[in-house]
C-alpha positions as a Markdown table, in Angstrom:
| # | Residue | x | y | z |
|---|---|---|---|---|
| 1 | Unk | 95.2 | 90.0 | 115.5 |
| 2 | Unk | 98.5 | 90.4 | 117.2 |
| 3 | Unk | 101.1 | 91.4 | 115.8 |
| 4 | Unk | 98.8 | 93.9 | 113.9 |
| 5 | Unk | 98.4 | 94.5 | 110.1 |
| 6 | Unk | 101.0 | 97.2 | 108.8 |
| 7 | Unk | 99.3 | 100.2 | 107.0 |
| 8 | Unk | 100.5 | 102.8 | 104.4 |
| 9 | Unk | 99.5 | 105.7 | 103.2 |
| 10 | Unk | 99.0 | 106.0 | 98.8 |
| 11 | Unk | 97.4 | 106.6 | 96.1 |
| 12 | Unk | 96.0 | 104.3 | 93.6 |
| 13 | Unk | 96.2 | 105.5 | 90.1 |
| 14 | Unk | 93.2 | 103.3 | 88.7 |
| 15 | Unk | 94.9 | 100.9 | 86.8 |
| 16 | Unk | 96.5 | 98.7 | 89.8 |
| 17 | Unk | 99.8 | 100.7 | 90.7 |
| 18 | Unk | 99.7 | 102.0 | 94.4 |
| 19 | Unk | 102.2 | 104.6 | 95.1 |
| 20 | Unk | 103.1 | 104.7 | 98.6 |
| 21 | Unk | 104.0 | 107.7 | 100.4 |
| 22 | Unk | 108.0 | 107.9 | 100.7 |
| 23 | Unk | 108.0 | 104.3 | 99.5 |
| 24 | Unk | 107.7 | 103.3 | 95.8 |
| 25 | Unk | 105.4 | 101.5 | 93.8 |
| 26 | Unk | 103.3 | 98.7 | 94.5 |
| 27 | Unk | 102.0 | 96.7 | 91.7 |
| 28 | Unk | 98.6 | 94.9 | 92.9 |
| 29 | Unk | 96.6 | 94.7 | 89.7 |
| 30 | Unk | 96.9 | 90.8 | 90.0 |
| 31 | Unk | 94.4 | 90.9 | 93.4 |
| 32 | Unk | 92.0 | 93.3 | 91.9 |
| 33 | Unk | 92.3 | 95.3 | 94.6 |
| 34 | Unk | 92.3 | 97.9 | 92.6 |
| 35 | Unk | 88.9 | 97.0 | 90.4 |
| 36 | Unk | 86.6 | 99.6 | 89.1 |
| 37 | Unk | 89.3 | 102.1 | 88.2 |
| 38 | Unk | 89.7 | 103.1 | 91.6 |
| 39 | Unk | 91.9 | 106.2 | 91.8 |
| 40 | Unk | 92.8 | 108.6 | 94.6 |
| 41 | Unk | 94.0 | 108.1 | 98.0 |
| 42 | Unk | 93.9 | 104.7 | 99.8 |
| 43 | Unk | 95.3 | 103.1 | 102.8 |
| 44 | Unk | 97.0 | 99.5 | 102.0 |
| 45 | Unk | 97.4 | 97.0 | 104.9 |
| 46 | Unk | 99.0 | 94.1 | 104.8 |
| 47 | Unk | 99.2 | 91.5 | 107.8 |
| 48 | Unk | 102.7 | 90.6 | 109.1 |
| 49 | Unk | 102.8 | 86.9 | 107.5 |
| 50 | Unk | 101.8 | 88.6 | 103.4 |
| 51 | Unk | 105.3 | 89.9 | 102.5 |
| 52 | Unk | 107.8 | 87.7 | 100.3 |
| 53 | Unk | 111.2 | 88.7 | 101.9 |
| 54 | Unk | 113.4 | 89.7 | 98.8 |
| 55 | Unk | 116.7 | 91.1 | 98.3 |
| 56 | Unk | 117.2 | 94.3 | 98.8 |
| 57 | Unk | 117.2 | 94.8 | 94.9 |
| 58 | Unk | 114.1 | 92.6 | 93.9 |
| 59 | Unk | 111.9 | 94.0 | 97.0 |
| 60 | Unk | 109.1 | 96.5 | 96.3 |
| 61 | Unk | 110.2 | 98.2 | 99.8 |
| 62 | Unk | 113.4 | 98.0 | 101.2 |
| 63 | Unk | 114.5 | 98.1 | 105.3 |
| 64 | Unk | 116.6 | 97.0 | 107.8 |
| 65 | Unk | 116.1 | 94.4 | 110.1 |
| 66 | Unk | 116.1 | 96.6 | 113.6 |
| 67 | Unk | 114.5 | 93.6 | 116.1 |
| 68 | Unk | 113.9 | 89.9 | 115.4 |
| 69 | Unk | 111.7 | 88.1 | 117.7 |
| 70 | Unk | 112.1 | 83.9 | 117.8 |
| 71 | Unk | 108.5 | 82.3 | 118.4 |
| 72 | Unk | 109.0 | 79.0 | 117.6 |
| 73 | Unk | 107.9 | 78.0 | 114.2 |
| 74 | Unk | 108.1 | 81.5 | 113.1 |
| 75 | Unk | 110.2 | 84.8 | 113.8 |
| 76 | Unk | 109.2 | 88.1 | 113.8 |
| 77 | Unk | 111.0 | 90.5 | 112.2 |
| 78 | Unk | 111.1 | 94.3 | 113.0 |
| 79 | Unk | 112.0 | 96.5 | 109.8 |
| 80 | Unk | 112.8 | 99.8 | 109.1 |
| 81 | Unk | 112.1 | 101.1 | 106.1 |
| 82 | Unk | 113.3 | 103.8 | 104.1 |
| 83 | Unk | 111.0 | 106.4 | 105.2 |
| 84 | Unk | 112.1 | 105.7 | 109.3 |
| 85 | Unk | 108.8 | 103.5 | 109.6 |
| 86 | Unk | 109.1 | 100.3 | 111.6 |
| 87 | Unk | 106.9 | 97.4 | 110.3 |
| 88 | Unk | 106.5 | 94.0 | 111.3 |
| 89 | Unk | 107.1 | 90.9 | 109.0 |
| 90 | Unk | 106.9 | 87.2 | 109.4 |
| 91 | Unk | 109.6 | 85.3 | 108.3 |
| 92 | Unk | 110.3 | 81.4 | 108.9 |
| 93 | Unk | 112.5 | 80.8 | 111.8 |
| 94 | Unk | 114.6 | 78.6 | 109.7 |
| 95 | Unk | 115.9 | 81.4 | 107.9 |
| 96 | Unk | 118.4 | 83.6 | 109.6 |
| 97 | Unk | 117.8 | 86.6 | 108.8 |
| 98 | Unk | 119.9 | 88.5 | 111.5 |
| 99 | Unk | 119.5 | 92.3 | 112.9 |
| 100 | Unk | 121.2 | 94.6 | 110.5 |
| 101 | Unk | 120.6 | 92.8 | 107.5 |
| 102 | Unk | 119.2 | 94.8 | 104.5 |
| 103 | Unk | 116.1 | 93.3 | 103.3 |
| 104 | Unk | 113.5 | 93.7 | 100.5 |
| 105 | Unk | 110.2 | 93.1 | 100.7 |
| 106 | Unk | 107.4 | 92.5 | 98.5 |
| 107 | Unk | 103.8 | 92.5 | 99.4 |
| 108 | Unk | 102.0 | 88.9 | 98.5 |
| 109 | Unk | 99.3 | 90.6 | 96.3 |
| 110 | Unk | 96.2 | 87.8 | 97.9 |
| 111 | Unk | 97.3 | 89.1 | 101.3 |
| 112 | Unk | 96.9 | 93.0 | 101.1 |
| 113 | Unk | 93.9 | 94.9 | 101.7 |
| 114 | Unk | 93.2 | 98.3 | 100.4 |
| 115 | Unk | 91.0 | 101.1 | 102.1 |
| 116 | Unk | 89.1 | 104.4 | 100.2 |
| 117 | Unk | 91.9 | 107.0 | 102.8 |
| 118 | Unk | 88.7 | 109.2 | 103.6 |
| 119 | Unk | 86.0 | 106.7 | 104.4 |
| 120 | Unk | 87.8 | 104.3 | 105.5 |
| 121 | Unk | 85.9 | 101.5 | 103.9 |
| 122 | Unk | 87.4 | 98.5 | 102.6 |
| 123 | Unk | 87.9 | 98.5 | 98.3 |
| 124 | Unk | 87.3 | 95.1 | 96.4 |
């Protein structure tokens, strides 16, 4: 699909905490994505449109909104996060969320998908 799911690198430590690499925690126990104790490396992606925009404070990641792209019903929003990577979020156009703004962001646990890092096969 365009715009394209966002990926990052981590490690799942088996009991639903993903640690992303330069990025924090993510708690997904919730999805079971996660289920059978799955530990080790993993690769989570989540799609533009599964992140709840936080605060900077309240967000499981934090960036800054670098390009924001009006389409209508929607805006896309270009963030850089901590680490220098740029994702893209979807965000409703009626919230103005202008360039420069510090954001958080939490991934929506029902939208993430989470990958074994060596196989590449989907987990869950």
């Amino acid at each position: 699909g365009s715009p394209s799911m966002n990926f990052f690198q981590g490690r799942a430590d088996g009991s639903g905490r993903i640690g992303l690499s330069g990025l924090g925690e993510a708690g997904l126990g919730e999805a079971g994505l996660v289920g059978g104790g799955h530990a080790g490396p993993v690769v989570l992606g989540v799609r533009p449109d599964g992140f709840r925009i936080d605060t900077p404070q309240t967000g499981a990641l934090r960036g800054r909104v670098v390009l924001s792209e009006y389409l209508g019903r929607e805006t896309f929003l270009h963030v850089q996060l901590v680490n220098g990577e740029v994702i893209t979020v979807e965000a409703d156009s009626r919230d103005e969320i202008a360039i420069g703004s510090e954001i958080g962001l939490t991934p929506v646990d029902t939208a993430c998908h989470l990958f074994d890092s060596a196989s590449g096969k989907r987990i869950g």
